[in-house]
C-alpha positions in Angstrom: -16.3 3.4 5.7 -16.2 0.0 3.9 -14.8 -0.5 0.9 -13.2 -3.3 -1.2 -9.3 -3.1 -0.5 -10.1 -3.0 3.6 -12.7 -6.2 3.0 -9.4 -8.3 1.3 -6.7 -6.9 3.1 -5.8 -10.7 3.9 -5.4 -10.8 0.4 -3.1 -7.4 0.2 0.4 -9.1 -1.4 3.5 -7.9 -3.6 6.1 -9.6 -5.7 10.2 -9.6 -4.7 10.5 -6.6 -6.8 7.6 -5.0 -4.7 9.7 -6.0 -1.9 12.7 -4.1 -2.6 10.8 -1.2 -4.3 9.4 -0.1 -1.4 11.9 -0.9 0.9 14.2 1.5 -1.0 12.0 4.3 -1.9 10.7 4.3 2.0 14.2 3.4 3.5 12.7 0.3 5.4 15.0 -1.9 6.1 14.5 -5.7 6.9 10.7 -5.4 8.0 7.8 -7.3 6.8 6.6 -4.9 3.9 3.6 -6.4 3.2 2.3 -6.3 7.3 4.1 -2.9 7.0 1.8 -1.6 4.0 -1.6 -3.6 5.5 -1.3 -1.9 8.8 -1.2 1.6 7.0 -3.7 1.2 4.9 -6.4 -0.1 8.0 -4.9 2.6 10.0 -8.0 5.3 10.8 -6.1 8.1 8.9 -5.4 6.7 5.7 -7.1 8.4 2.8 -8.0 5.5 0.5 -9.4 6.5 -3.1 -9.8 4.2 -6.1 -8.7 6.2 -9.3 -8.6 3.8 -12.6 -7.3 0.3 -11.5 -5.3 1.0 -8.9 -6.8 1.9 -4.9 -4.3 4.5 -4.0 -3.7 4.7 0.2 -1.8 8.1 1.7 -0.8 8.0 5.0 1.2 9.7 7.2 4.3 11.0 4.3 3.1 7.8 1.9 1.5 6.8 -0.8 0.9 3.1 -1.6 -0.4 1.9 -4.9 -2.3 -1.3 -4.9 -3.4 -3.0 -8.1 -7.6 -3.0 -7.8 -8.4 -6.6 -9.2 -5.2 -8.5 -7.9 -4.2 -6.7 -4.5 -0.6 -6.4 -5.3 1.4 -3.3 -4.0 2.8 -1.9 -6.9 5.2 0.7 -5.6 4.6 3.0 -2.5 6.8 6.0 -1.9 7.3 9.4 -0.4 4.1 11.8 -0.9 5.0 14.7 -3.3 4.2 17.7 -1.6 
């Protein structure tokens, strides 16, 4: 299924607050977090919906938030069960 946040992942991207957002509400150390959020949301078992302005990607325990019209990861954290 095509849609618009898998046809720009190259342009997927957060801020240095993003950065250490998500690192702390995933507890994820020194990786790459943007790589770490593009791979998840191409991976075959992410569950992408668009709900307002924001695309909103779950995966796995996750949820990422990604702004619709700028690509930038807002927060992701833990999926509330």
């Amino acid at each position: 299924m095509k849609n618009a946040l898998i046809e720009n992942i190259g342009r997927v991207h957060t801020t240095e607050m993003g950065v250490e957002r998500i690192k702390k509400n995933l507890g994820l150390g020194t990786i790459d977090v943007v790589e770490w959020c593009r791979e998840r949301i191409l991976d075959k078992n992410a569950r992408i919906e668009r709900n307002g302005k924001n695309w909103y990607v779950v995966i796995d325990d996750s949820v990422i938030t990604v702004n619709a019209s700028s690509y930038t990861i807002i927060t992701a954290h833990k999926e509330k069960k």
